[in-house]
C-alpha positions in Angstrom: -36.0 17.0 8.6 -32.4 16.9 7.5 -32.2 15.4 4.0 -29.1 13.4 4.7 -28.4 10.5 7.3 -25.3 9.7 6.1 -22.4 11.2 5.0 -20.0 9.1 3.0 -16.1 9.8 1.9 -13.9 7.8 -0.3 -10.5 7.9 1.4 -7.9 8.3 -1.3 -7.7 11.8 -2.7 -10.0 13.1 -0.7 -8.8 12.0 3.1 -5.4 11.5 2.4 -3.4 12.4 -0.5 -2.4 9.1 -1.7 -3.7 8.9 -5.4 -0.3 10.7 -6.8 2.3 7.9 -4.7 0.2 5.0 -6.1 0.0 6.3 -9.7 3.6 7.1 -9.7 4.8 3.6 -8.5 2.4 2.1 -11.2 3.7 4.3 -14.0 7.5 3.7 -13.1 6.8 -0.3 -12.9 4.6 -0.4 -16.3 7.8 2.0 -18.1 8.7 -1.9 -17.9 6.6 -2.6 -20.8 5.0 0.5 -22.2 6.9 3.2 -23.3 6.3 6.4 -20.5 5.3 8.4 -23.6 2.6 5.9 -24.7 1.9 5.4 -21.2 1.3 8.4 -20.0 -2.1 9.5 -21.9 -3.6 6.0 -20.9 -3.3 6.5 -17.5 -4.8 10.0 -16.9 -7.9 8.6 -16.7 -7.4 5.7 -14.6 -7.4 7.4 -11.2 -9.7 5.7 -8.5 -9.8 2.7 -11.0 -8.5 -0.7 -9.2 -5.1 -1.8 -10.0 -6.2 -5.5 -12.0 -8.7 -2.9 -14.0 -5.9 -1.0 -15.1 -3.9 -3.7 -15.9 -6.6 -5.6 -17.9 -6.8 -1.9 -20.0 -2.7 -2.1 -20.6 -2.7 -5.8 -21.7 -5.4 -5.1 -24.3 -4.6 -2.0 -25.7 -0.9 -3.0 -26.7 -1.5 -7.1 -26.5 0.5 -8.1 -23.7 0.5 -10.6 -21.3 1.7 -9.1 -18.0 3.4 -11.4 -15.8 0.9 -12.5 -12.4 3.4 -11.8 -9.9 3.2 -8.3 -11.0 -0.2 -7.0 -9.4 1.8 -8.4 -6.1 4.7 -6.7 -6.4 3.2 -3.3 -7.3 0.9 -3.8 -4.1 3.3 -4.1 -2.2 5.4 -1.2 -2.9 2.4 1.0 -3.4 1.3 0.3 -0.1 4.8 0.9 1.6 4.9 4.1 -0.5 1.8 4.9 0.6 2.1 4.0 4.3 6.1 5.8 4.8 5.3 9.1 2.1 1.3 9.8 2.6 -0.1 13.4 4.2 -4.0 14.0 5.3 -5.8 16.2 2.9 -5.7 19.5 4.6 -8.3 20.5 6.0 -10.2 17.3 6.0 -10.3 16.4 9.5 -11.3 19.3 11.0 -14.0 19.3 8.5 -15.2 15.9 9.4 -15.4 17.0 13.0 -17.5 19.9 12.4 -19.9 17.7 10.6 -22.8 16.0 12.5 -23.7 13.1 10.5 -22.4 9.8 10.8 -19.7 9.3 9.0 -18.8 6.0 6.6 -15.5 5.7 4.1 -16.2 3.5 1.4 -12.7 2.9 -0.9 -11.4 0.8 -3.7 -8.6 0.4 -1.3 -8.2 -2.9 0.8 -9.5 -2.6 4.2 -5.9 -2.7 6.2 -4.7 -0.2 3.6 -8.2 2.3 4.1 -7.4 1.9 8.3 -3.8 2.7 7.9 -4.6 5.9 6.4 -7.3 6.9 8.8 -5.2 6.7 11.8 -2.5 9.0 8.9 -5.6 11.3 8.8 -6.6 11.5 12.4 -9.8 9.9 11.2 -10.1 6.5 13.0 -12.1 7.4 16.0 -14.7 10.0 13.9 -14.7 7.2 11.4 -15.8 4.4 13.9 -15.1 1.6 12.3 -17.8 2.1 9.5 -15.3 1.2 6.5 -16.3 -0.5 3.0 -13.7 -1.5 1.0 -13.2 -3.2 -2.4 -12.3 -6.4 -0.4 -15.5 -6.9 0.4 -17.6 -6.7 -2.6 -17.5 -8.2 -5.8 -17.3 -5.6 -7.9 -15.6 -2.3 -7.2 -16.3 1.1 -8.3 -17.4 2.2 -10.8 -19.9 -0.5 -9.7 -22.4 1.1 -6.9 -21.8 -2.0 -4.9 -19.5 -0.7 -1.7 -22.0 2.5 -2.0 -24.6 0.6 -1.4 -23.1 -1.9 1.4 -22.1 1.0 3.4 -25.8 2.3 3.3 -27.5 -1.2 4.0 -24.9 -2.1 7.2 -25.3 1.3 8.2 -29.1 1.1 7.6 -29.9 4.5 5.7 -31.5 4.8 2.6 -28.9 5.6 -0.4 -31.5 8.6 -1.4 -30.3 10.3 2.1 -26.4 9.5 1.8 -24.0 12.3 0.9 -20.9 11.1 -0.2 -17.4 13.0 -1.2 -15.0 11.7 -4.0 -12.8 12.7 -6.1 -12.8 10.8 -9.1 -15.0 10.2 -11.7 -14.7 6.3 -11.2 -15.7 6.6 -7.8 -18.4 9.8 -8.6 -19.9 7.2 -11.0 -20.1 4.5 -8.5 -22.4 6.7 -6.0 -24.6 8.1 -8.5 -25.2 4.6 -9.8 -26.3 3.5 -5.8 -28.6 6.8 -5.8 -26.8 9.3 -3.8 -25.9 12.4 -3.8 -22.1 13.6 -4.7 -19.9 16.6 -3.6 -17.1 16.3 -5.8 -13.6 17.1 -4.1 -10.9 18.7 -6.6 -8.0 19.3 -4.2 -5.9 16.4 -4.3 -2.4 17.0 -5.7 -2.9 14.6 -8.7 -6.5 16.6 -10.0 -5.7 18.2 -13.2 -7.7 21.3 -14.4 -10.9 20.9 -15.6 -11.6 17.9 -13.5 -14.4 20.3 -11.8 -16.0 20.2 -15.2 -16.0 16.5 -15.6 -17.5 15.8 -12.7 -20.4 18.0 -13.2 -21.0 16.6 -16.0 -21.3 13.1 -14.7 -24.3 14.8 -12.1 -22.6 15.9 -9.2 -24.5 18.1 -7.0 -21.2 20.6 -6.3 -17.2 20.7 -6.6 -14.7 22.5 -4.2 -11.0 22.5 -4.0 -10.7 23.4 0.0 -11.6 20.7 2.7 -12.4 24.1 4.9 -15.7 24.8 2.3 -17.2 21.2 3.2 -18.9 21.3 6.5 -20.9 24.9 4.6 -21.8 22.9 1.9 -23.2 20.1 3.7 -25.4 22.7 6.0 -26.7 24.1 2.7 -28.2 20.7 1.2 -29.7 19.5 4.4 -31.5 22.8 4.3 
């Protein structure tokens, strides 16, 4: 028997390259009230983090009271970023094709935001409507709790779910649920060493090429 059931992807930075646009647009808006060379350092670590997570970090690290209307506004002009400026991982959906497990995204993205960059990808039909999102959980990675939706609805134990991601928020989020992690370095915004980092947190592998993928997933079901 196979060992996996399921294979799982997170979408941004490892379906389409999206993680770079949104961090930019949050930098430039929070040069509003943190200097960019303060800023900068804070945020490296933030990637796959949700935006009112971030926030909450900012406000109590320096003691400020960001205005509400600005989680909003920065949604909105990431997402129209996002939407007009983002390209498919290379690679990826060809890789997804050669792969035949069933096939779940689960995202700290918001559902209309997760299916806008499937059809980007190419993915929507292979895909199949079996998306999770942070919209419909209460807490979002690193919590384990969209991991572990998307392997209840789609009725497979989490201890035979494969999942990709790229950052350690999200990495953290599957091991949590009991799965097994590929951790994908090839996004334009992973810096070197993130390979490292991830291994560290327990994941099983790390590759920087969408093309290595559909080997890698022969080799652990065995």
């Amino acid at each position: 028997m196979p060992a996996f059931d399921l294979l799982i992807c997170d979408c941004d930075g490892v379906l389409v390259d999206s993680e770079i646009i949104s961090h930019r647009v949050l930098f430039d808006a929070l040069t509003r009230y943190v200097p960019a060379e303060t800023l900068e350092p804070l945020l490296k670590d933030t990637f796959g983090l949700t935006v009112p997570v971030i926030l909450e970090q900012i406000e109590r690290e320096f003691g400020l009271g960001i205005p509400a209307s600005f989680d909003d506004d920065l949604r909105a002009e990431s997402e129209a970023r996002v939407k007009a400026e983002v390209e498919p991982i290379p690679g990826a959906r060809e890789a997804l094709l050669a792969i035949d497990l069933p096939l779940a995204v689960a995202s700290n993205s918001r559902r209309h935001n997760v299916l806008s960059s499937l059809e980007r990808a190419g993915l929507t039909e292979r895909v199949a409507g079996n998306l999770f999102s942070a919209d419909m959980v209460v807490h979002p990675k690193p919590a384990p709790d969209v991991y572990l939706l998307a392997a209840e609805r789609m009725g497979v134990a989490p201890s035979r779910c494969l999942v990709v991601e790229d950052s350690t928020t999200g990495a953290t989020a599957a091991l949590a649920a009991g799965m097994t992690v590929l951790g994908f370095t090839g996004a334009s915004h992973i810096q070197p060493g993130h390979d490292r980092i991830l291994k560290a947190l327990g994941v099983r592998d790390t590759f920087d090429d969408m093309a290595r993928l559909p080997a890698l997933v022969a080799e652990l079901r065995g």
